[in-house]
MIRO-519827 format. One record per residue (C-alpha): residue in three letters; x, y, z. Coordinates in steps of 0.02 Angstrom, whole numbers, padded with zeros to 5 digits, always signed. Example, Ala and Ser with C-alpha at 12.3 -4.5 7.8 and 13.67 -1.06 7.14 Angstrom:
MIRO-519827
ALA+00615-00225+00390 SER+00684-00053+00357 
This chain:
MIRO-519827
UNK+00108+01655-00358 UNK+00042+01495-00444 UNK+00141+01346-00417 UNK+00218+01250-00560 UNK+00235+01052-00582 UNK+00405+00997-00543 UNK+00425+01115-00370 UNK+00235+01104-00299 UNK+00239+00915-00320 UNK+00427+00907-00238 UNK+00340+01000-00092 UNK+00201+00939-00072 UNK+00238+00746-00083 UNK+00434+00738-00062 UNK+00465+00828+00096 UNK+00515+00667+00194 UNK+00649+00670+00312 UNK+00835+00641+00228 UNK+00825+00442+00318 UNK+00635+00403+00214 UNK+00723+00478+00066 UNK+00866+00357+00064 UNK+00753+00190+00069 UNK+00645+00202-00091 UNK+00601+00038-00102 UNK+00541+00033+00061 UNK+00368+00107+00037 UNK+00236+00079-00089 UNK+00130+00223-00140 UNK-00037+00276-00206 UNK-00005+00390-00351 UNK+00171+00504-00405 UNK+00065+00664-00395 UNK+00043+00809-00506 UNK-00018+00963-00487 UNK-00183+01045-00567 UNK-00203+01184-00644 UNK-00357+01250-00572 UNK-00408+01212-00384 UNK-00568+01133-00375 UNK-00698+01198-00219 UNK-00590+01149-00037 UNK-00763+01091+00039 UNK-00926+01096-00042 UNK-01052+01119+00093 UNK-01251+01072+00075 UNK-01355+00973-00042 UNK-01332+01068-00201 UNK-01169+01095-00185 UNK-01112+00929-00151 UNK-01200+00879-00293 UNK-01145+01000-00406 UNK-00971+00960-00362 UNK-00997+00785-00416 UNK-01115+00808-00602 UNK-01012+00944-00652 UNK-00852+00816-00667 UNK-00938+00702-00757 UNK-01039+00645-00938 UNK-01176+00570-00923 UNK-01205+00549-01114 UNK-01098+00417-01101 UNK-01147+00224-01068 UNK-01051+00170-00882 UNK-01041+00001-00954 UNK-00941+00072-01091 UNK-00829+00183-01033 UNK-00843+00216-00846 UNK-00695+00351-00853 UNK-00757+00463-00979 UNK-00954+00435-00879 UNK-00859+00506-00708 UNK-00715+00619-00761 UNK-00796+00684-00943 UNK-00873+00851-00899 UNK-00725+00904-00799 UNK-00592+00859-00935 UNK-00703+00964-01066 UNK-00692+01105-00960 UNK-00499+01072-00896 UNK-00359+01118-01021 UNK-00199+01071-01007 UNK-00089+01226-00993 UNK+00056+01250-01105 UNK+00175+01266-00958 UNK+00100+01096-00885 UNK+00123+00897-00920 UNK-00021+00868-00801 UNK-00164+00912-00728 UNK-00294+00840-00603 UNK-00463+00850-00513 UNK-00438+00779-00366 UNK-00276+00711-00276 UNK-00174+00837-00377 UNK-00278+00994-00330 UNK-00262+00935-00150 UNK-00061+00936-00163 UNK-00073+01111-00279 UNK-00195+01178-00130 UNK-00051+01129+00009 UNK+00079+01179-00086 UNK+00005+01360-00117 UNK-00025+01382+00083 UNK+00136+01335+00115 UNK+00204+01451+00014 UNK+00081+01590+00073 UNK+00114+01551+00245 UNK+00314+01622+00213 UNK+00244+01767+00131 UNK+00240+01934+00240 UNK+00083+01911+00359 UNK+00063+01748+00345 UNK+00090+01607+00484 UNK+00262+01575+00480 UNK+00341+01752+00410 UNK+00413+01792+00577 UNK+00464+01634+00623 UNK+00626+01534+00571 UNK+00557+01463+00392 UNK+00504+01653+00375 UNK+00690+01717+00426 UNK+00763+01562+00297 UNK+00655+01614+00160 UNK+00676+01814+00161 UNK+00874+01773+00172 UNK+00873+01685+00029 UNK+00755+01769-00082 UNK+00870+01921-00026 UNK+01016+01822-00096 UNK+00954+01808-00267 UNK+00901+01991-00280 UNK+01090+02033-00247 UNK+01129+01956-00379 UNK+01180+01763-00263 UNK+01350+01838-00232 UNK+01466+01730-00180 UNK+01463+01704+00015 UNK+01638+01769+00105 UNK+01774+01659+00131 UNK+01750+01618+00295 UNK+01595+01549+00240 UNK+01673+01441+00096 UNK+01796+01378+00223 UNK+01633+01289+00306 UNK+01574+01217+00166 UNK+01700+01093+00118 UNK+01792+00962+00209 UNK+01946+00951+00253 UNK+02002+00838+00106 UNK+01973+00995-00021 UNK+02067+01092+00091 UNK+02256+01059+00029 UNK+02292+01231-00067 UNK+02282+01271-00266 UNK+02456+01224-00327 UNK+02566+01092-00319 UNK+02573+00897-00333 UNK+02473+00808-00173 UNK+02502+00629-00134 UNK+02361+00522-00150 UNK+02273+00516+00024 UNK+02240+00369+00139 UNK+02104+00277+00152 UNK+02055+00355+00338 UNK+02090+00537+00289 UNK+01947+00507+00127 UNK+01796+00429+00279 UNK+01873+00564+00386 UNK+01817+00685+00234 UNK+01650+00586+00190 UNK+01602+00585+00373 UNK+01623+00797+00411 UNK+01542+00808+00227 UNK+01395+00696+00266 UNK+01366+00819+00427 UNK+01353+00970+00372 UNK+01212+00911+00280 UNK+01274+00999+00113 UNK+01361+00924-00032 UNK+01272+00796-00083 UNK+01296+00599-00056 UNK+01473+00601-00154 UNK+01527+00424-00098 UNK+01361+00357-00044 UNK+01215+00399+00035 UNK+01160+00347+00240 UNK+00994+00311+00313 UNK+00942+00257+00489 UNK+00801+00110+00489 UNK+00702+00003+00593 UNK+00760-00176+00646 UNK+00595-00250+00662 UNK+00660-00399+00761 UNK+00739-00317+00896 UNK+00640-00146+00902 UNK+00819-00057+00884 UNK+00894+00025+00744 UNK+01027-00016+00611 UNK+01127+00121+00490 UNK+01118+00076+00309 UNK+01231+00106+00179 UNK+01161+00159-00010 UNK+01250+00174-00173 UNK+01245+00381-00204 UNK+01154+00477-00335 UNK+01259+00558-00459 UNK+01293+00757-00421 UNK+01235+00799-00603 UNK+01120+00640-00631 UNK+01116+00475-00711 UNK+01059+00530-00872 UNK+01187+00525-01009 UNK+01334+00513-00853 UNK+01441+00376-00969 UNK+01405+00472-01133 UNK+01539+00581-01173 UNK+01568+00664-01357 UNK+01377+00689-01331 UNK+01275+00844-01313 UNK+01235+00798-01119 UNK+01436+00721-01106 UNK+01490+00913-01190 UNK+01389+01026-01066 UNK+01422+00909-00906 UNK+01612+00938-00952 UNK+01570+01113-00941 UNK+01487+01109-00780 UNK+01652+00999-00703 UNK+01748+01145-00791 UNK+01685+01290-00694 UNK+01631+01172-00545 UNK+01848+01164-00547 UNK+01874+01306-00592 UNK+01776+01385-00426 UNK+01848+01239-00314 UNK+02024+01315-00373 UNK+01982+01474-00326 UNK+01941+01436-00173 UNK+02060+01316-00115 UNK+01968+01159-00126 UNK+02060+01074-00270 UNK+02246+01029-00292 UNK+02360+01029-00437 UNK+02265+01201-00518 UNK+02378+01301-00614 UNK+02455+01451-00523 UNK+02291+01559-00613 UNK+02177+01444-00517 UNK+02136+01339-00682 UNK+02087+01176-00677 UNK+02195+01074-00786 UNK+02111+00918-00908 UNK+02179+00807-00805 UNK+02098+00877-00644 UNK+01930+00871-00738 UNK+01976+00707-00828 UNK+01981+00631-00631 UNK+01824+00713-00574 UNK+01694+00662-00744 UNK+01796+00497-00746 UNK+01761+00422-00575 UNK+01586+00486-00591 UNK+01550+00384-00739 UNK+01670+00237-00655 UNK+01534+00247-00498 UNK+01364+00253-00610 UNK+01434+00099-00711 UNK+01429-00020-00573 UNK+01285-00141-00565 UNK+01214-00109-00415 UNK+01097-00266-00397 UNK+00983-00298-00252 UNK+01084-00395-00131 UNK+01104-00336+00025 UNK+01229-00388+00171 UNK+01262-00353+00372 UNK+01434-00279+00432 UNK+01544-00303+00576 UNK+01621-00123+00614 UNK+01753-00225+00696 UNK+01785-00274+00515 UNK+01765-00122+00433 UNK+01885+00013+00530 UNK+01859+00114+00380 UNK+01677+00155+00405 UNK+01718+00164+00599 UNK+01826+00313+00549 UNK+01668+00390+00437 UNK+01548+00353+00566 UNK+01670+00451+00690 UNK+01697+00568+00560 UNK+01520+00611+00534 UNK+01467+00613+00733 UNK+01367+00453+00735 UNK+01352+00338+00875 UNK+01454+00194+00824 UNK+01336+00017+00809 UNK+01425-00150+00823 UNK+01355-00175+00637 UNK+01282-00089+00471 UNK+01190-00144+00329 UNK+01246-00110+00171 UNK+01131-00106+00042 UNK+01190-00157-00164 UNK+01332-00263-00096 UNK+01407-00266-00266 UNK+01430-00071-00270 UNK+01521-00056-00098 UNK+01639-00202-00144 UNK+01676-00119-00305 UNK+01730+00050-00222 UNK+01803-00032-00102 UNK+01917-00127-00214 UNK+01935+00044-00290 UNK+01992+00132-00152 UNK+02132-00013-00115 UNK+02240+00091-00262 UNK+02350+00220-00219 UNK+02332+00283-00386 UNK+02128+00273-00385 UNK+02141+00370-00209 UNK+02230+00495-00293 UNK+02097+00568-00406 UNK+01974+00568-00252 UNK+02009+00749-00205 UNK+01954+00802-00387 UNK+01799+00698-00372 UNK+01752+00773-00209 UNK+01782+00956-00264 UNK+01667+00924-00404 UNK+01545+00839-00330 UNK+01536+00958-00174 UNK+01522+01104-00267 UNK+01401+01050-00414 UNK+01284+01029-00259 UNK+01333+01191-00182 UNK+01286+01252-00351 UNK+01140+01202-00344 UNK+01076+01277-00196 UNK+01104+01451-00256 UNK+01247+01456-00139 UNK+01396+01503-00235 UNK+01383+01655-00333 UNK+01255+01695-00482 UNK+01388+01618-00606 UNK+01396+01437-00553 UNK+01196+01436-00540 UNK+01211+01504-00714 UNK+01327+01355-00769 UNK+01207+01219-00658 UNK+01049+01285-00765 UNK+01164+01293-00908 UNK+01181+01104-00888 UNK+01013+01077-00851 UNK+00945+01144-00997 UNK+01053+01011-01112 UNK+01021+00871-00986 UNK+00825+00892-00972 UNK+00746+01042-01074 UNK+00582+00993-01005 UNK+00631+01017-00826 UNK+00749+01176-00855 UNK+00581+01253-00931 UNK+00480+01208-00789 UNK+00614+01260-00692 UNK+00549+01342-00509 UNK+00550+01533-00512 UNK+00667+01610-00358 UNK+00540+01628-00234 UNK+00472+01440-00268 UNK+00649+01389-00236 UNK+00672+01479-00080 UNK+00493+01414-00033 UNK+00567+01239-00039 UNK+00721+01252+00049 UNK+00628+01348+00193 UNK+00501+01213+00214 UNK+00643+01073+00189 UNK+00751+01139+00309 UNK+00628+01165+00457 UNK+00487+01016+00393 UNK+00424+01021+00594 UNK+00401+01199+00636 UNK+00307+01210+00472 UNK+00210+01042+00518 UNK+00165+01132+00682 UNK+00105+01286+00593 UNK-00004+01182+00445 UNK-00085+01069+00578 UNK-00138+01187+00691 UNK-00218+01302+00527 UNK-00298+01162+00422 UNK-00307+00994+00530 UNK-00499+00992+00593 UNK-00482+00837+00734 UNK-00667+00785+00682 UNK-00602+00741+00500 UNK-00456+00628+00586 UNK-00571+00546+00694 UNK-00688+00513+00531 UNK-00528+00445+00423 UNK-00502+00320+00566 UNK-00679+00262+00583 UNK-00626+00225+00381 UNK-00467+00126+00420 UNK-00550+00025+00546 UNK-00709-00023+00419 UNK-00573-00038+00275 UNK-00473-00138+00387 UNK-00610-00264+00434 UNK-00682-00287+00277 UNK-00500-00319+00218 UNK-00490-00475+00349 UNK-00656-00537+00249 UNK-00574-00537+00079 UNK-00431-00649+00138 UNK-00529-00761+00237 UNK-00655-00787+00076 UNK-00513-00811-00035 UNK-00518-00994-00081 UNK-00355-01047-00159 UNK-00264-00982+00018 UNK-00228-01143+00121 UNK-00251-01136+00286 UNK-00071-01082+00337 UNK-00061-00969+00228 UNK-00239-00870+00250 UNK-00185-00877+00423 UNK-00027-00784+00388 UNK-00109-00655+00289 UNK-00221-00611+00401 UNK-00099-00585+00524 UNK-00039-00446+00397 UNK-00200-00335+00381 UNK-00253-00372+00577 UNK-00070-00301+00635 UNK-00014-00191+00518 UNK+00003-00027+00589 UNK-00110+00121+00542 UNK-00030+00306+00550 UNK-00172+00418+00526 UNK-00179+00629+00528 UNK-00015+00702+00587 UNK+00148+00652+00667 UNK+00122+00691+00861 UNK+00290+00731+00902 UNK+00377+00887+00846 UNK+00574+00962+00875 UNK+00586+01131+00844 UNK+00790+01106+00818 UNK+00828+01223+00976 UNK+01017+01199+00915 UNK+00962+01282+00739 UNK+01020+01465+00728 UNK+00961+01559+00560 UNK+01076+01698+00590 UNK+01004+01847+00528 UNK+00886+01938+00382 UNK+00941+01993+00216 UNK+01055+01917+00085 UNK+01229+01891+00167 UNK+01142+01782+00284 UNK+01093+01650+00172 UNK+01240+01534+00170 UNK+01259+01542+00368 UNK+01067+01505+00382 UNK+01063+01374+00254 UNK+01215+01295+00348 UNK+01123+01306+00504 UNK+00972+01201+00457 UNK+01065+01069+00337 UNK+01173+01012+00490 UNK+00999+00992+00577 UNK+00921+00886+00435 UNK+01080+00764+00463 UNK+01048+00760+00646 UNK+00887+00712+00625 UNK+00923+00567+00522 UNK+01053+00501+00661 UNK+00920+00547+00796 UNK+00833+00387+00791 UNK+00995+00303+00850 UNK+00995+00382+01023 UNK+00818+00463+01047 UNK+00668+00364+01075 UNK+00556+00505+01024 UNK+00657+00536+00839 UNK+00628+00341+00822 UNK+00466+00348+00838 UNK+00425+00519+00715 UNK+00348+00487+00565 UNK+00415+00459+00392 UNK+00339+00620+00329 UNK+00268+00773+00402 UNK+00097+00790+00398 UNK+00088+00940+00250 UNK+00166+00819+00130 UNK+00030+00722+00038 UNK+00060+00533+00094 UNK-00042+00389+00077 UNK+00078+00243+00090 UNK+00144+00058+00144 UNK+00288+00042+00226 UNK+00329-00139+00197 UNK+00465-00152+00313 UNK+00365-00109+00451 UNK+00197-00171+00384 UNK+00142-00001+00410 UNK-00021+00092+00312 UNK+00014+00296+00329 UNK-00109+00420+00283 UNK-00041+00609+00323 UNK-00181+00737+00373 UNK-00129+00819+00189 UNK-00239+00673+00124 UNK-00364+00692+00231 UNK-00453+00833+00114 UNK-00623+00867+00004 UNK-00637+00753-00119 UNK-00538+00611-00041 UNK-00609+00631+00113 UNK-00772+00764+00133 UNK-00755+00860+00307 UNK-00855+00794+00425 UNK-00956+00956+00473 UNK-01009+00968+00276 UNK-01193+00939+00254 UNK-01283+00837+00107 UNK-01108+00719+00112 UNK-01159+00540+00085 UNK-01028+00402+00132 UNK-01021+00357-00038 UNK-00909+00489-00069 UNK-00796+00452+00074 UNK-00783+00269+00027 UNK-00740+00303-00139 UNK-00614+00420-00101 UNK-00511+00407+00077 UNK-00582+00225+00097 UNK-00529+00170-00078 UNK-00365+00226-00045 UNK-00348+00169+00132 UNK-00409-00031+00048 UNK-00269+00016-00080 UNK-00137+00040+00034 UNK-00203-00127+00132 UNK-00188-00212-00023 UNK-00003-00163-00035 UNK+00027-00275+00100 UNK-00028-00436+00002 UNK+00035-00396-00191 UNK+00188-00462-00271 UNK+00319-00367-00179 UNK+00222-00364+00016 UNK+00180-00565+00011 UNK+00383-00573+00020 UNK+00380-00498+00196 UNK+00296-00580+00356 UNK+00180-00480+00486 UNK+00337-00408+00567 UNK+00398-00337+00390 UNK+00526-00463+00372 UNK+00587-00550+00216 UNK+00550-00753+00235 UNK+00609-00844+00112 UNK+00479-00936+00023 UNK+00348-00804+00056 UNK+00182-00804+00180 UNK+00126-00915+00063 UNK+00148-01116+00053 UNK+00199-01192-00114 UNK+00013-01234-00153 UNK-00059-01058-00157 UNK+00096-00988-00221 UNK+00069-01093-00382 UNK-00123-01034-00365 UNK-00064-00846-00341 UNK+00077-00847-00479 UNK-00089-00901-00582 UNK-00193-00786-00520 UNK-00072-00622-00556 UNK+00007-00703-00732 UNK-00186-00678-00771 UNK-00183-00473-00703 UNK-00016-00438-00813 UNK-00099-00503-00962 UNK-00261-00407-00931 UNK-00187-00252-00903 UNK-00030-00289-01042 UNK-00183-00293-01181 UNK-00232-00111-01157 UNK-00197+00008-01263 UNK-00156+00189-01235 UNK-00248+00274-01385 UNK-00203+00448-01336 UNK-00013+00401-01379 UNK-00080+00340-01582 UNK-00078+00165-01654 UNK+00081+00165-01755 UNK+00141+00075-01671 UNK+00012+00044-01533 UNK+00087+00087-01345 UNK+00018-00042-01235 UNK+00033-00053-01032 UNK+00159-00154-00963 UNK+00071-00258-00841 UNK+00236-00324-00778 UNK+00286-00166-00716 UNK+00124-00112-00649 UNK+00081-00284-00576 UNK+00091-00214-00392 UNK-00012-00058-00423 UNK-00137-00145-00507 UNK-00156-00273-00372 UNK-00168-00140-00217 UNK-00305-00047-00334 UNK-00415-00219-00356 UNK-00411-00228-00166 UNK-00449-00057-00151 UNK-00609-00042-00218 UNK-00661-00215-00173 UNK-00638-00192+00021 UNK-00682+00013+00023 UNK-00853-00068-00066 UNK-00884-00175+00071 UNK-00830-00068+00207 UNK-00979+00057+00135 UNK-01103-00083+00147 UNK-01046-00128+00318 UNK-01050+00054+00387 UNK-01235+00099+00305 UNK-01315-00049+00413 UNK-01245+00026+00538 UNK-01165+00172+00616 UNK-01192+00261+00445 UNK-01362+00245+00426 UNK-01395+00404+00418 UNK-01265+00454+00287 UNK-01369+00352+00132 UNK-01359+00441-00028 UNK-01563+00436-00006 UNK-01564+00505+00171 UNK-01415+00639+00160 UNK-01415+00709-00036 UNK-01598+00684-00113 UNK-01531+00778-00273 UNK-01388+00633-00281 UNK-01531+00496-00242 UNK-01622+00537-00400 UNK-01460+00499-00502 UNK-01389+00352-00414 UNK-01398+00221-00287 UNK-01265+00216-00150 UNK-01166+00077-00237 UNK-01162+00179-00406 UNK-01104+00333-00315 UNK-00969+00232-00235 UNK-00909+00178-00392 UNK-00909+00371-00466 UNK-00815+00441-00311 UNK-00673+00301-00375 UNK-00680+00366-00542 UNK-00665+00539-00512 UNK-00492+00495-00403 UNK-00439+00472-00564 UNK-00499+00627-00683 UNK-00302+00674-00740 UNK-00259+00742-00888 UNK-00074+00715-00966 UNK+00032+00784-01116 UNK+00080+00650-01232 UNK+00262+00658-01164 UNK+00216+00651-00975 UNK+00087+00497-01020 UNK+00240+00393-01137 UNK+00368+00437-00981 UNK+00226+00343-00838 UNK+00197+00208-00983 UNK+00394+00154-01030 UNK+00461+00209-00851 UNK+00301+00209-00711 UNK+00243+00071-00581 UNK+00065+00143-00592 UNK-00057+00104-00765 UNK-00125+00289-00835 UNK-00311+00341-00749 UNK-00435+00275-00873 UNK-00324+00092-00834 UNK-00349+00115-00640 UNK-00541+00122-00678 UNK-00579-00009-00811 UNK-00458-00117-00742 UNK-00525-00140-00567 UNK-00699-00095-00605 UNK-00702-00216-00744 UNK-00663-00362-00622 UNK-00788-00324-00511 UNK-00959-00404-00506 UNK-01017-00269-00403 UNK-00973-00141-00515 UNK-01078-00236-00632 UNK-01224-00267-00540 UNK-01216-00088-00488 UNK-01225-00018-00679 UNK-01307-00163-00731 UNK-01203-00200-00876 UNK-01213-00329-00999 UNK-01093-00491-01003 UNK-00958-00451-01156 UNK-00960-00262-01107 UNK-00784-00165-01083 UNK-00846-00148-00899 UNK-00927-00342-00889 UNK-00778-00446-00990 UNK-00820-00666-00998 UNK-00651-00686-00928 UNK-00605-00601-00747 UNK-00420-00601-00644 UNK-00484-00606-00464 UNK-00354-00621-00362 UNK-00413-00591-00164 UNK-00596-00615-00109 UNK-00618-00766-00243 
């Protein structure tokens, strides 16, 4: 079974717990991932073939001073083609994911490491499911997946319900862990002030998606009414929707309420304000929180004020309460739909929609078993953290990744406190940053095998019950961290999803053991490995996520990850640093991205991938000078001269570095993946995460040697830290 993009990536990088998922903004990340086509060696092993792994990737026809990318990545983008089922494709960060994702997926299969376990039991039962056909689950079942507000009967005018019965709803909804956000979406986070732990409040995600949701008389508007017709049409049948007709058809009207309040939600401006709640004030959400067994705080955050005082206001009206129960049958069993749980029909009508919504995705669309992969490794992400630990993580390569942090870290300090236009006060304050921040390295030490999780049985009929089972366990674990020291302290994500990240909020650098992999990091039993290559690859990325800390979004947010309000920095070196990054945008806003034509040219936005761009100049600078650091040293022994003598004839330790950084980067993209990351993505395209660093970098030019007015040696640099 080879993995395909959309599903691999999902698994491999998106498998945080439901509370990480509900704070996007929190964390800052290296890449979005993709997944290659073709896995690249796991762990080269001796002189040769360490250096073989290395030359074969690149062209060395080409001048480094001209174009360092094509020098690094050339020989292994001749030899990679992108498949016609693929966007993307990738030697190194996205053959790790493609690698995880594929033992995961093993691992289910008959034999392997989890088959007889739970995730085994989950998958079988629902790969059973879609071999009979998904047949709708009994109605005893059905009866458990909605709350009580959809269940009023099929006929018949119902009054508009109160304002408690709709939380009372939300809340049982929000528990089962099925059903999607509807009204909005909860997370539990860290209050960095007091060490305890506050419940915020999130404007939802639309059931069908924000694409094309206020477009009706449209393609997308035509075949989303469809979907709210049969989405109706099923919640009459089964007693979830009032006012069908006595043949248990959804009248216009019913579907009318259920598109219009959709669209009514996705139209208001959600903004970024944020706001604090009394639940003393808000006996509304005490009732939800009740609802929805939560231990009830004296406050909440809400997050978007402007959304919750808009449905608020909404939900004031008798007459807007009244169309509610339409919106909720909808919603609930769109997302039902979804998860293959409601009969082969409505998945027909959800892929139906899909395929008018977003072609490209309904063609890359995960086969059955890649589905079922998912949801097994969703729904039980610690016994299958247990399992992928125990099989891949070598405790040698931790300790070797933390030796890493530790130089990264240090050399880190040394770039702020050589970084002239910082004041006093404020150097001082941004040192406190990198010398506290918190470093989460390997694998999450704490693991809850959900003893209160019971997949019922094997075989088809069982998949509803199961998939029940373990989505009420996903919602107690994001509640956990209210009562249970040891849920607090769990990580973000387990340690099979690929994660190299910072957490601003907690001023927190994680690297998951599913980074911690040939060619990021080279095992540390391999032979004829010089540090080069781990500098250029975990250390790089390690200084990266350091250097989210410090870039346009992190200098907001103090040592403790909270927001002050004129910054870290004093009004002098914020004038100095607004400088200093007005001078990245416009470096990076001048490239253009040939591959996409020059009719019109399609240029970076250097606004947009301001933040990116910052973290990956303060990558490579610190990783650089964590290598130096570590060869006089400890690493002595680890010289590209002393540990690969093939390697030595071709380059010194610095130029190696520099290659290992490159060849992060050797990713390949279809002109319609490449113009999505360009309008839409925080991150610049590969060949822009080279030259635009390297460029900057008088070591990368003392290194190569290159001449002043070269593409790699420009008369005018941005330096930002370190200058």
């Amino acid at each position: 079974m080879s993995p395909r993009l959309p599903w691999a990536a999902a698994l491999a990088s998106g498998l945080a717990a439901a509370a990480a998922a509900a704070a996007p903004t929190a964390a800052a990340s290296l890449l979005t991932p993709a997944v290659a086509a073709q896995q690249e060696p796991v762990a080269p092993d001796g002189v040769a073939a360490v250096a073989d792994a290395v030359l074969r990737a690149m062209d060395r026809t080409v001048e480094p001073c001209t174009d360092f990318f094509r020098y690094a990545c050339g020989g292994w983008d001749d030899r990679t083609p992108l498949p016609a089922d693929r966007d993307t494709v990738g030697r190194s960060i996205p053959a790790m994911i493609d690698r995880t994702a594929a033992w995961l997926a093993a691992s289910l299969q008959p034999g392997g490491a989890l088959a007889d376990a739970r995730p085994g039991v989950l998958f079988r039962t629902c790969v059973a499911a879609a071999a009979d056909g998904a047949a709708a689950p009994p109605p005893a079942t059905l009866a458990d997946l909605a709350p009580a507000l959809l269940r009023n009967g099929t006929t018949g005018s119902t009054p508009a319900p109160s304002l408690g019965a709709i939380m009372a709803a939300l809340g049982q909804q929000h528990a089962s862990g099925v059903g999607g956000d509807v009204l909005w979406g909860l997370a539990v986070e860290p209050v960095f002030e007091t060490g305890g732990r506050i419940i915020k409040l999130r404007p939802p995600k639309s059931p069908t998606g924000s694409r094309g949701v206020n477009r009706t008389g449209t393609p997308v508007g035509d075949a989303r009414r469809a979907l709210a017709t049969d989405a109706l049409a099923f919640a009459c049948r089964a007693g979830w929707a009032a006012n069908c007709t006595s043949e248990g058809v959804p009248p216009d009207d019913l579907i009318d309420a259920a598109l219009g309040l959709e669209r009514q939600l996705a139209a208001v401006p959600v903004g970024e304000a944020m706001a604090r709640m009394s639940l003393a004030n808000a006996p509304a959400l005490a009732t939800y929180l009740a609802a929805a067994d939560v231990k009830i705080p004296e406050e909440l955050m809400v997050l978007h004020v402007t959304y919750f005082e808009a449905l608020f206001k909404f939900l004031d009206d008798p007459a807007s309460r009244a169309i509610v129960p339409a919106y909720f049958a909808y919603a609930v069993t769109v997302d039902l739909a979804k998860r293959d749980l409601l009969g082969a029909d409505m998945t027909a009508s959800w892929m139906a929609f899909l395929s008018v919504r977003d072609p490209d995705l309904f063609s890359e669309r995960p086969s059955v078993e890649e589905r079922c992969t998912q949801r097994a490794v969703r729904g039980l992400p610690d016994e299958v953290a247990r399992a992928w630990v125990a099989a891949n993580v070598a405790p040698a390569d931790t300790a070797a990744m933390a030796a890493i942090f530790n130089d990264t870290r240090a050399a880190a300090a040394e770039a702020v406190a050589a970084t002239s236009w910082l004041d006093g006060p404020s150097k001082a304050a941004a040192l406190r940053k990198i010398n506290d921040a918190e470093i989460r390295n390997g694998g999450d030490p704490v693991y809850d095998p959900y003893s209160d999780v019971s997949v019922v049985a094997t075989g088809g009929g069982a998949y509803a019950d199961n998939v029940l089972a373990v989505s009420a366990a996903s919602w107690r674990r994001v509640i956990a961290p209210l009562t249970s020291a040891a849920a607090a302290a769990r990580w973000r994500r387990p340690a099979f999803a690929f994660d190299a990240s910072y957490f601003l909020l907690a001023n927190r650098v994680t690297m998951t053991s599913a980074v911690q992999q040939w060619p990021l990091l080279p095992p540390a039993a391999a032979t004829g490995v010089p540090a080069a290559l781990a500098y250029g690859g975990a250390g790089y990325v390690a200084g990266h996520e350091f250097g989210h800390s410090l870039d346009n979004t992190g200098i907001l947010f103090n040592s403790s990850g909270k927001l002050v309000p004129l910054t870290i920095l004093s009004p002098a070196s914020s004038v100095a640093f607004s400088n200093r990054t007005n001078c990245l945008v416009d470096q990076y806003s001048a490239y253009t991205v040939e591959q996409l034509g020059d009719s019109p040219p399609v240029r970076v936005n250097g606004a947009i991938t301001l933040g990116e761009n910052m973290a990956d100049a303060f990558g490579v600078r610190v990783a650089a000078d964590a290598l130096k650091a570590a060869l006089r040293s400890r690493l002595a022994t680890k010289t590209v001269a002393a540990s690969n003598p093939v390697l030595a004839k071709e380059f010194t330790d610095e130029q190696l570095y520099w290659v290992a950084v490159a060849q992060t980067w050797c990713i390949k993209r279809s002109d319609a993946n490449l113009r999505r990351k360009v309008e839409d993505g925080p991150h610049s395209p590969e060949p822009f995460r080279v030259l635009g660093p390297a460029s900057q970098s008088a070591a990368f030019a003392s290194a190569f040697e290159c001449p002043v007015g070269s593409p790699y040696r420009p008369k005018q640099t941005c330096t930002i830290y370190g200058a």
